[in-house]
C-alpha positions as CSV (number, residue, x, y, z in Angstrom):
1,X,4.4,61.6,50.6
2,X,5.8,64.4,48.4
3,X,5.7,61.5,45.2
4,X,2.3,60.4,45.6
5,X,1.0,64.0,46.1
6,X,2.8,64.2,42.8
7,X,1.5,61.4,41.0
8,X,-1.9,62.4,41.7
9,X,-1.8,65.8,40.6
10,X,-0.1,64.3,37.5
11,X,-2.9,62.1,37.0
12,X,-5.4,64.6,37.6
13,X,-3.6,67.5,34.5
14,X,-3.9,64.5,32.1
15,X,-7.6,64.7,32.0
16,X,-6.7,68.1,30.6
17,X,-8.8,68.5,27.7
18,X,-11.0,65.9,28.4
19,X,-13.1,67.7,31.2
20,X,-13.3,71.0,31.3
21,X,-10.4,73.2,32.3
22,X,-12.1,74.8,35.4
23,X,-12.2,71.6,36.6
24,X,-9.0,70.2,36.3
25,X,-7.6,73.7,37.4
26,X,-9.7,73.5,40.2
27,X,-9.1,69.7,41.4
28,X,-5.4,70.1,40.4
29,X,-4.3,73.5,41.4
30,X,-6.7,74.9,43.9
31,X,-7.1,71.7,45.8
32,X,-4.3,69.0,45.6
33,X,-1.5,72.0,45.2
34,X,-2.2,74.9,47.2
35,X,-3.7,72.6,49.9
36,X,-1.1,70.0,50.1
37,X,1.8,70.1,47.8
38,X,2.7,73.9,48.6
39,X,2.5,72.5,52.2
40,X,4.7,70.0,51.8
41,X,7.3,72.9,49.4
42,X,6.9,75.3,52.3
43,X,8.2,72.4,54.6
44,X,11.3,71.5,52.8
45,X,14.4,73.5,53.7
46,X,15.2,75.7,51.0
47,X,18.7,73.8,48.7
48,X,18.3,71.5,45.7
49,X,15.6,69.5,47.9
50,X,13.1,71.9,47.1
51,X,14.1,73.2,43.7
52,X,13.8,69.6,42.4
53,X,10.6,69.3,43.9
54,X,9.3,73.0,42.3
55,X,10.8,71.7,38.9
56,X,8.7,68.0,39.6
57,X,5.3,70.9,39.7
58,X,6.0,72.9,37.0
59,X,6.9,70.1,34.4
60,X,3.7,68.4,35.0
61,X,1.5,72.0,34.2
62,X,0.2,71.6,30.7
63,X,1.9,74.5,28.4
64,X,-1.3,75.9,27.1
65,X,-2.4,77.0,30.3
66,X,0.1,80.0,29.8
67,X,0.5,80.7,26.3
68,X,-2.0,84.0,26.1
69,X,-0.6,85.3,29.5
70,X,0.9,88.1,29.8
71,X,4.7,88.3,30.3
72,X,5.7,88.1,34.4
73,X,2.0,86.9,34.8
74,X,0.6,83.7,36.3
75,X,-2.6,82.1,37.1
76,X,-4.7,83.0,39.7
77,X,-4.3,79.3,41.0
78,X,-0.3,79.6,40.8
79,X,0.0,82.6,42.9
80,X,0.7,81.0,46.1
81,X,3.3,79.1,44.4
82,X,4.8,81.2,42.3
83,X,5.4,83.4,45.7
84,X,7.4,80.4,46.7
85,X,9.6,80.1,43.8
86,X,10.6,84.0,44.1
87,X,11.9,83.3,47.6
């Protein structure tokens, strides 16, 4: 489940720069991962599971998303799962 979740939210950052960044950020972030794939994080017992699966999630994020934020900031999107990686 956690794969294909994956797959599709890689597939849906690749039209990065092809339609406009609301809408990837809002297909990709708002819907696929803070509906399903922060679920599916929040569901895996804490251990190398999870970390593996957090590191799958933030390797696919395209860089430029966070090059003019400030330092120990995040998108507005990411919060949810940015709250998970500090636990």
């Amino acid at each position: 489940y956690f794969s294909s979740l994956m797959q599709l939210l890689s597939n849906i950052l690749l039209w990065d720069g092809i339609v406009p960044e609301d809408t990837v950020c809002d297909l990709g972030l708002s819907k696929l991962l803070n509906r399903y794939l922060l679920l599916n994080l929040l569901n895996t017992p804490p251990g190398p599971d999870n970390i593996e699966k957090c590191n799958k999630v933030v390797s696919c994020l395209p860089e430029r998303w966070f090059r003019d934020l400030k330092s120990g900031s995040t998108l507005p999107q990411l919060t949810n799962f940015s709250q998970h990686l500090l636990q």
